[in-house]
C-alpha positions as CSV (number, residue, x, y, z in Angstrom):
1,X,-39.7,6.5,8.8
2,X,-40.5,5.4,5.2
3,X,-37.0,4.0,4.4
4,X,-36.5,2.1,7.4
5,X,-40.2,0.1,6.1
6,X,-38.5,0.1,2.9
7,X,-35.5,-1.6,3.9
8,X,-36.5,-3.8,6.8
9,X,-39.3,-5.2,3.5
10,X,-37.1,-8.0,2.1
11,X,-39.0,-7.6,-1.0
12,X,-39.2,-4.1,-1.9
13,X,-35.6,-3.9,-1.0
14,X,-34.9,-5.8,-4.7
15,X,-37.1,-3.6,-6.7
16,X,-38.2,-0.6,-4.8
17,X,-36.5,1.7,-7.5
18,X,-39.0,0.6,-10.1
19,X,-42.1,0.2,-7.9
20,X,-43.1,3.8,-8.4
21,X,-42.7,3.6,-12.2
22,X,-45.3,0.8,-12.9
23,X,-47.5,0.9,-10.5
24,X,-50.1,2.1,-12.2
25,X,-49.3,-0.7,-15.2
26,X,-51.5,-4.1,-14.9
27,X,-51.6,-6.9,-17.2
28,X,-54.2,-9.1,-18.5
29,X,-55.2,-12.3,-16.7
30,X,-52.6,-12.1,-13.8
31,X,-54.6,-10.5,-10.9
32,X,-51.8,-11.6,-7.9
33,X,-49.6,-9.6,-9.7
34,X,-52.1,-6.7,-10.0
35,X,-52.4,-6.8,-6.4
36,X,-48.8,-7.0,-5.5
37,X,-48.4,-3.9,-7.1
38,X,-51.1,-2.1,-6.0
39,X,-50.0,-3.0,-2.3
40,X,-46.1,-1.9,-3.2
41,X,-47.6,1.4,-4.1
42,X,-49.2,2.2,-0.9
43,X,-45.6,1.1,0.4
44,X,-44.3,3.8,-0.9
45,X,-47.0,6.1,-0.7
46,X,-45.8,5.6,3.5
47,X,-49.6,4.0,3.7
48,X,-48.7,0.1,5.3
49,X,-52.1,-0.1,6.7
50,X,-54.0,-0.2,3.6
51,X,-50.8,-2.2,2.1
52,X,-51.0,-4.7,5.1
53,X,-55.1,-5.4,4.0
54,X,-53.9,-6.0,0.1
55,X,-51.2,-8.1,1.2
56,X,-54.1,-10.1,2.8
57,X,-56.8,-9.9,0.3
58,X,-54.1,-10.9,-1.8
59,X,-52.7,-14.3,0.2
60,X,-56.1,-15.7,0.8
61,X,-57.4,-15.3,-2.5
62,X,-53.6,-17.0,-3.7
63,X,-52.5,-19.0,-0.9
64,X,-49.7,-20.1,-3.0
65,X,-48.1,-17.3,-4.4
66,X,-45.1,-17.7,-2.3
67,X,-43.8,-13.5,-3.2
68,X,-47.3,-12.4,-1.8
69,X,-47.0,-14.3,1.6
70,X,-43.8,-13.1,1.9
71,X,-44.7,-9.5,1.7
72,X,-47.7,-10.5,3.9
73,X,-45.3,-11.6,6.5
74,X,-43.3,-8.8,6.2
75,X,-45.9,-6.4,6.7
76,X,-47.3,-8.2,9.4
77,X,-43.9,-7.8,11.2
78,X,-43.2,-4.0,10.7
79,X,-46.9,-3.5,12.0
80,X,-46.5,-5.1,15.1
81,X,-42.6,-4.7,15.4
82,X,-41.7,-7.6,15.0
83,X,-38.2,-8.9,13.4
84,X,-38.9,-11.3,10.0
85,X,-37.5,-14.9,10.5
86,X,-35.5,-15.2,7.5
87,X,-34.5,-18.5,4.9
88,X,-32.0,-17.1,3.2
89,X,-32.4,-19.5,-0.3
90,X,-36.2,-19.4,0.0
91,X,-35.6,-15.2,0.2
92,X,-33.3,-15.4,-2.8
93,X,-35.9,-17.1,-4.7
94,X,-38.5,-15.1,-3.7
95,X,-36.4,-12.0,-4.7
96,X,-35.3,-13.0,-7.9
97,X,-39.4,-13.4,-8.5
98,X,-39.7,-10.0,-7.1
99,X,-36.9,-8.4,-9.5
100,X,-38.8,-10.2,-13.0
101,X,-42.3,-9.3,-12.2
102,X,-41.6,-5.7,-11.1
103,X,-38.9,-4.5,-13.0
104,X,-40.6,-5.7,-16.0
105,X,-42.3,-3.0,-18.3
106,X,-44.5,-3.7,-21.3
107,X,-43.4,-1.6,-24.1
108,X,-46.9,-3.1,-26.4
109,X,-48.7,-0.6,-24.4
110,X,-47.4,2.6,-26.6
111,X,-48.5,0.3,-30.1
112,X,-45.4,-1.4,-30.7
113,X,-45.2,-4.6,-32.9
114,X,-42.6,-7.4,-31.7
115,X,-39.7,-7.2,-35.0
116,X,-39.7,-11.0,-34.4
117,X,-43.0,-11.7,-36.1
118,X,-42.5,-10.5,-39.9
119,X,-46.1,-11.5,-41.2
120,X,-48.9,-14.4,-40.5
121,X,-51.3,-15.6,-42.1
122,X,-54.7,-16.7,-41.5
123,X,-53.1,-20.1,-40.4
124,X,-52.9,-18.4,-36.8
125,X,-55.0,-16.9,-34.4
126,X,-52.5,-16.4,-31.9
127,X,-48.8,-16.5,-31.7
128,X,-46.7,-17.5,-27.7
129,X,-43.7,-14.7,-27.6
130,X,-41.3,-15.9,-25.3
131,X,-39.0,-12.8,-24.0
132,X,-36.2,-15.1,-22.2
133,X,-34.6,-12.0,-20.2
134,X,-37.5,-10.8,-18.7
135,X,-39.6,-14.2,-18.0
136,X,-42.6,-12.9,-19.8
137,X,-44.6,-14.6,-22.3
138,X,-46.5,-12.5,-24.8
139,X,-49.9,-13.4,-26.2
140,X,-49.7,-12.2,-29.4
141,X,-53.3,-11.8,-31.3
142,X,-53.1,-11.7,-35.2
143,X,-55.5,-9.3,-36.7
144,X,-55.0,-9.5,-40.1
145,X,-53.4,-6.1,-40.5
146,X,-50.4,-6.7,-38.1
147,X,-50.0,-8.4,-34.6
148,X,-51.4,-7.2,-31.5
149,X,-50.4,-8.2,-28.1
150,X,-53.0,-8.7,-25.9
151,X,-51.5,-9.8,-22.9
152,X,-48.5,-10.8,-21.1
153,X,-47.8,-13.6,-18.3
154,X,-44.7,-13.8,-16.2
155,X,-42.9,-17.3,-16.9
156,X,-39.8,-19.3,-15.2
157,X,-37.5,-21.0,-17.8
158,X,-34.7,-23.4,-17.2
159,X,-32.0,-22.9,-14.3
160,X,-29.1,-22.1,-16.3
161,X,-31.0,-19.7,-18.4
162,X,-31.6,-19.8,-22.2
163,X,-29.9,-21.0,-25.3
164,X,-30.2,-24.8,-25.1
165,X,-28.1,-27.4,-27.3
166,X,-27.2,-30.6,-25.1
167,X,-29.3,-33.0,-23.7
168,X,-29.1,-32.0,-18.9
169,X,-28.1,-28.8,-19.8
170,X,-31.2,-27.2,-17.4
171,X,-31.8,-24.4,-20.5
172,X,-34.6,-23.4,-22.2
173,X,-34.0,-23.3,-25.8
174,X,-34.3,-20.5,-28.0
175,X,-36.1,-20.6,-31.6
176,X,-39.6,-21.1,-33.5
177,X,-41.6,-24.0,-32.3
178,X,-44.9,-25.4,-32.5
179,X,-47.2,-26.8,-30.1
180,X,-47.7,-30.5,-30.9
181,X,-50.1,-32.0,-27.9
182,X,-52.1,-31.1,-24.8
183,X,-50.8,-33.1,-21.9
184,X,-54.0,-33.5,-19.5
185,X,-53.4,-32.8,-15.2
186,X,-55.0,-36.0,-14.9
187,X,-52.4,-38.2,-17.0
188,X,-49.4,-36.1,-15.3
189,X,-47.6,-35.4,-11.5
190,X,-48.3,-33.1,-9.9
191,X,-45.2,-30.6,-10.8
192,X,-47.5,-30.1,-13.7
193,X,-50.1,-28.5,-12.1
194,X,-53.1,-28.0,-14.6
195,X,-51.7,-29.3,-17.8
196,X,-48.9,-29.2,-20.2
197,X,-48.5,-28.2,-23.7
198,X,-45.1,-30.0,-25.9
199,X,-43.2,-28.2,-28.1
200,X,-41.3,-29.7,-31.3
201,X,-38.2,-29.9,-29.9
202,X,-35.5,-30.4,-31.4
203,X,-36.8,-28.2,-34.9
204,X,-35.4,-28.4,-38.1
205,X,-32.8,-25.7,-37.2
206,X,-32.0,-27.4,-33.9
207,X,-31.6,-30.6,-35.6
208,X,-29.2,-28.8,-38.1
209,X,-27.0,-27.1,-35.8
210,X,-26.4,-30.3,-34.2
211,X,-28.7,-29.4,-30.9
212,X,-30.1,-32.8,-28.4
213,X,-32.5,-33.0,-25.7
214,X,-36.1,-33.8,-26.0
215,X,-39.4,-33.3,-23.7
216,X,-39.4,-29.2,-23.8
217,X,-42.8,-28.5,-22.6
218,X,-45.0,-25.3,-21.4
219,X,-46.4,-26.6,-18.2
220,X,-48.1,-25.3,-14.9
221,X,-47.0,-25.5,-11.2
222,X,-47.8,-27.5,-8.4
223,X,-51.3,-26.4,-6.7
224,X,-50.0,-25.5,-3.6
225,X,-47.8,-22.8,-5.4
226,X,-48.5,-20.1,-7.3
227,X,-45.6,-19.4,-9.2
228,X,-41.8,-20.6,-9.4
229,X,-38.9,-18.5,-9.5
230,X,-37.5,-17.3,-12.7
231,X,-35.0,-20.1,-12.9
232,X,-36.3,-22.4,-12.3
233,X,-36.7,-25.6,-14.5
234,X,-34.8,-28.2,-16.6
235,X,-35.5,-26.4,-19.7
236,X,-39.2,-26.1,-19.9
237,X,-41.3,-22.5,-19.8
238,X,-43.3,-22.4,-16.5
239,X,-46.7,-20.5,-15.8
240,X,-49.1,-20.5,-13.5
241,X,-52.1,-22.9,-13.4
242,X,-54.1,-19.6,-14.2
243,X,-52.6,-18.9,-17.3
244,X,-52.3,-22.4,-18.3
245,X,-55.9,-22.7,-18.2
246,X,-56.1,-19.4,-20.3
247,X,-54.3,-20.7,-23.2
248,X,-56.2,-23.8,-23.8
249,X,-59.0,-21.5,-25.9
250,X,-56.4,-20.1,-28.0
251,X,-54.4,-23.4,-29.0
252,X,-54.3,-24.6,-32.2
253,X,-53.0,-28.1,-32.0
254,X,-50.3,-28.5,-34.4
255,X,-50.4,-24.6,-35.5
256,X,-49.7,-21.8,-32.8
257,X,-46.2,-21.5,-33.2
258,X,-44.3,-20.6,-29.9
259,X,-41.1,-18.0,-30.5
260,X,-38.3,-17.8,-27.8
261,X,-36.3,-15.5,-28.2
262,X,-33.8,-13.5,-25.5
263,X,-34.4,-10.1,-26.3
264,X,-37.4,-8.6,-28.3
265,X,-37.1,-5.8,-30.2
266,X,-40.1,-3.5,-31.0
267,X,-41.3,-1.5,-33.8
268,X,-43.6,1.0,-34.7
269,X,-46.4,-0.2,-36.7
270,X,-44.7,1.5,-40.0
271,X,-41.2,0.3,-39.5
272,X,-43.2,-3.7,-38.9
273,X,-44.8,-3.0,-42.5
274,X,-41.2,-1.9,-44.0
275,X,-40.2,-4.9,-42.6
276,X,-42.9,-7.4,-43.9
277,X,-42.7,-5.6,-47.2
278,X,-39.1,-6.3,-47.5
279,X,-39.5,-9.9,-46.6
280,X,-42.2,-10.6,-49.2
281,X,-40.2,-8.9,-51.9
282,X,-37.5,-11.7,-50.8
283,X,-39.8,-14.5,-51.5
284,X,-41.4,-12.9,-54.5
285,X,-38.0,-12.7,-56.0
286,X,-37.5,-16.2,-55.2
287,X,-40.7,-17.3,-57.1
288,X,-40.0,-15.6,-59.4
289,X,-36.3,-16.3,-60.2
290,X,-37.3,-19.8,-60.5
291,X,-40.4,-19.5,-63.2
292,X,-37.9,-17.5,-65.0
293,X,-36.3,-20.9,-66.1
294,X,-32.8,-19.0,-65.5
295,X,-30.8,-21.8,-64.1
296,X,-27.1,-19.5,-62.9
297,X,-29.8,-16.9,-60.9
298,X,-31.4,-19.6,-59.4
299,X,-28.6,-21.2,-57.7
300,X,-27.5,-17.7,-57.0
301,X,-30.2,-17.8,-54.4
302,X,-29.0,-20.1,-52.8
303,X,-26.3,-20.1,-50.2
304,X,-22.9,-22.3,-50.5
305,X,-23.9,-23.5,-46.8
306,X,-27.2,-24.6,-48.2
307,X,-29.0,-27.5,-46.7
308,X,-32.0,-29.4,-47.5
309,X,-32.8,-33.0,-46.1
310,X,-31.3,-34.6,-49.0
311,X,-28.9,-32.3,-50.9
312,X,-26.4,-29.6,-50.1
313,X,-24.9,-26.9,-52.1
314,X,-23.3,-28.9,-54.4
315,X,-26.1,-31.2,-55.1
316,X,-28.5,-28.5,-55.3
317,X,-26.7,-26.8,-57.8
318,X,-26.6,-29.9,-59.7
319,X,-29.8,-30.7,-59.5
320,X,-30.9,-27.4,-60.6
321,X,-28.6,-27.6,-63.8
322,X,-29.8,-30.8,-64.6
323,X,-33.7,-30.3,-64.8
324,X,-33.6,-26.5,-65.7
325,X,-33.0,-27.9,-69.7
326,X,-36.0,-30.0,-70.0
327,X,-38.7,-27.3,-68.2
328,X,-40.8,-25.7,-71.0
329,X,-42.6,-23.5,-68.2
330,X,-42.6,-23.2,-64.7
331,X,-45.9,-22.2,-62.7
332,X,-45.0,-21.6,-58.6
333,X,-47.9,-20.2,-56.4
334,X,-47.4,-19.8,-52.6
335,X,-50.0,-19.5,-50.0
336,X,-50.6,-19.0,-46.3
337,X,-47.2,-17.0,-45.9
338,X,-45.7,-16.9,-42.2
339,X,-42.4,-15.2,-41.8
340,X,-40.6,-14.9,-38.4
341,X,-37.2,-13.4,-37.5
342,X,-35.4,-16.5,-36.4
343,X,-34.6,-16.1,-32.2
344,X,-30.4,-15.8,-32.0
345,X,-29.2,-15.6,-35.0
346,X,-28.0,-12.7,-37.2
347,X,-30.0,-11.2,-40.3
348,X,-32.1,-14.4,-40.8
349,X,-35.8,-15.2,-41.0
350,X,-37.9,-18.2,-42.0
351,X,-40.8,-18.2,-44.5
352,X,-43.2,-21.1,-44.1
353,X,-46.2,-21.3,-46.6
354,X,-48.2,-23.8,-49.4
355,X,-46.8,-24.5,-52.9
356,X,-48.1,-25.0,-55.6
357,X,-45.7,-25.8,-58.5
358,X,-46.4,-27.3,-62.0
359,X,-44.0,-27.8,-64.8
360,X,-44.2,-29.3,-68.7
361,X,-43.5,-32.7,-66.8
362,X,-44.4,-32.5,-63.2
363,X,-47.1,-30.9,-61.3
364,X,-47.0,-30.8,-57.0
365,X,-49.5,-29.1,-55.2
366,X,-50.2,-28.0,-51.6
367,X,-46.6,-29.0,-50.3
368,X,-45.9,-27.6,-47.0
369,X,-42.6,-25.5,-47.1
370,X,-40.0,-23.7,-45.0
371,X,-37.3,-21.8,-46.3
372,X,-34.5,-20.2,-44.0
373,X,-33.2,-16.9,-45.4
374,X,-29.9,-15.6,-44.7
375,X,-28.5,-11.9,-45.3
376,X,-24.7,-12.9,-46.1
377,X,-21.7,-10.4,-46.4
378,X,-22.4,-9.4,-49.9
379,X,-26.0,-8.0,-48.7
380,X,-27.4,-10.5,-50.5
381,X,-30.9,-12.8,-49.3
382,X,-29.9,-16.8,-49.9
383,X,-31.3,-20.0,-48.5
384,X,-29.3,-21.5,-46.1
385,X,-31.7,-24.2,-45.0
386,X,-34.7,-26.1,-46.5
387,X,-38.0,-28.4,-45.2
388,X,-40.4,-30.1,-47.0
């Protein structure tokens, strides 16, 4: 009896495989999808009466959570044998929903720390983790001794997936942003829903690699509808009204940076320190290289595909050469040290911080600076890219 309910339900059809394994997993500040899985587990626990009343609880308290009315419907069918009408594209979407939310299994739970943040400072409260494959934005809460997720919120991104770099593509890009301005509902349509948040797209790295488009936002969702399917959009990350109204506390204008990335890869809190550890010793090198006054292991560190907004290899090495002579000492301090692992792309992190730098004939001090890091084939750490 149980597998003809199973099958005749359009939406546990998609997912029912995973249904038993995190049913019992909830996540911070999305209660619709706390009760869609509680009433998939009494699914499969053969109980559809109980099922049928959190399917209802569940639809009137989110009339627009389009996954929950359809399992509503469903059940209301099979209760009073009935055959579901079906929309076949409105089903697909729906599906697709189904597949993202339920499939999906946080991994933060057994103490893990996302690889992609290497160390923050007290610059930011928070960090947005984007995980592109499995529509889920993670809140990431920094503690001083290492990040801490403290939730997650399913997320639609654009409708030919991820990895941006033209202008119309419909993709959502992937890299380190920050978040520049709060959009108000008011000043905005109502695809928007509750707000919007814009991201500095194109960055630095974009710009570099020859990437266009412009107006990437994270934005909410119409208020008849709850959520949209996972993809969904021209490019832009999607959540509900809900958790748009969440985030506003935890913004920092300006600051929280927002990393989207395809996969993230998780570590145990020793491996994450290893890690930052390593990273660190890069940049301390660095510093310290260049108060050496040693002008042939300074360049060294840098790579021969080396850009900065005014010089590349060539004229960096020149540069270097040219000053290095005339520097009776060299003083560099560096503060407020963020380092991320820098979303698809090979062996290479960013290190953003404050310098301070004084010299016999020039002194420079609280200059923002980012420095892209590149492991290149001889196993060797070199800037490959430079902001000031």
């Amino acid at each position: 009896m149980v597998q003809k309910i199973i099958k005749t339900l359009l939406f546990t059809i998609a997912f029912t495989a995973y249904a038993q394994d995190h049913s019992k997993v909830f996540h911070l500040h999305d209660d619709a999808e706390k009760q869609l899985k509680q009433a998939i587990k009494r699914v499969n626990e053969q109980n559809i009466v109980e099922a049928l009343n959190l399917s209802r609880n569940l639809v009137e308290k989110y009339p627009g959570f389009k996954l929950g009315q359809l399992m509503y419907g469903d059940l209301l069918a099979i209760h009073s044998n009935v055959q579901p009408i079906i929309n076949k594209k409105a089903i697909d979407d729906i599906r697709n929903e189904a597949i993202a939310r339920v499939k999906f299994k946080p991994k933060y739970n057994n103490n893990l720390i996302p690889k992609s943040i290497v160390k923050l400072s007290n610059n930011y409260p928070y960090v947005f983790l984007i995980e592109a494959q499995t529509y889920r934005m993670y809140i990431v809460k920094n503690d001083m001794k290492h990040p801490v997720v403290v939730a997650d919120h399913y997320v639609s991104i654009g409708k030919k997936g991820s990895g941006k770099k033209s202008t119309g593509d419909n993709k959502t890009p992937l890299g380190i942003y920050t978040i520049l301005e709060t959009l108000h509902d008011d000043d905005l349509p109502e695809l928007y829903g509750n707000g919007a948040y814009t991201l500095d797209y194109p960055n630095t790295w974009d710009i570099e690699k020859g990437h266009t488009g412009y107006g990437i936002w994270i934005h909410g969702v119409p208020r008849d509808t709850y959520s949209r399917p996972p993809k969904d959009s021209e490019g832009c990350v999607v959540l509900s009204n809900l958790a748009i109204d969440n985030l506003k506390n935890i913004i920092a204008l300006g600051k929280t940076p927002v990393l989207i990335t395809n996969k993230i890869i998780w570590l145990t809190p020793e491996k994450w320190e290893l890690q930052s550890k390593q990273a660190l010793d890069v940049l301390e090198n660095w510093r310290e290289t260049w108060q050496s006054l040693n002008a042939k292991n300074f360049i060294e560190l840098h790579s021969k595909k080396f850009r900065s907004k005014n010089q590349n290899y060539s004229d960096r090495k020149k540069h270097i050469k040219r000053i290095t002579p005339k520097k009776e000492y060299i003083n560099v301090e560096v503060n407020n040290i963020d380092m991320f692992l820098y979303p698809d792309q090979k062996n290479m992190f960013v290190a953003k911080f404050t310098q301070d730098y004084e010299s016999n004939n020039f002194v420079a001090a609280g200059e923002e600076k980012e420095l892209y890091w590149k492991l290149e084939k001889d196993n060797k750490w070199r800037i490959i890219l430079e902001k000031m």
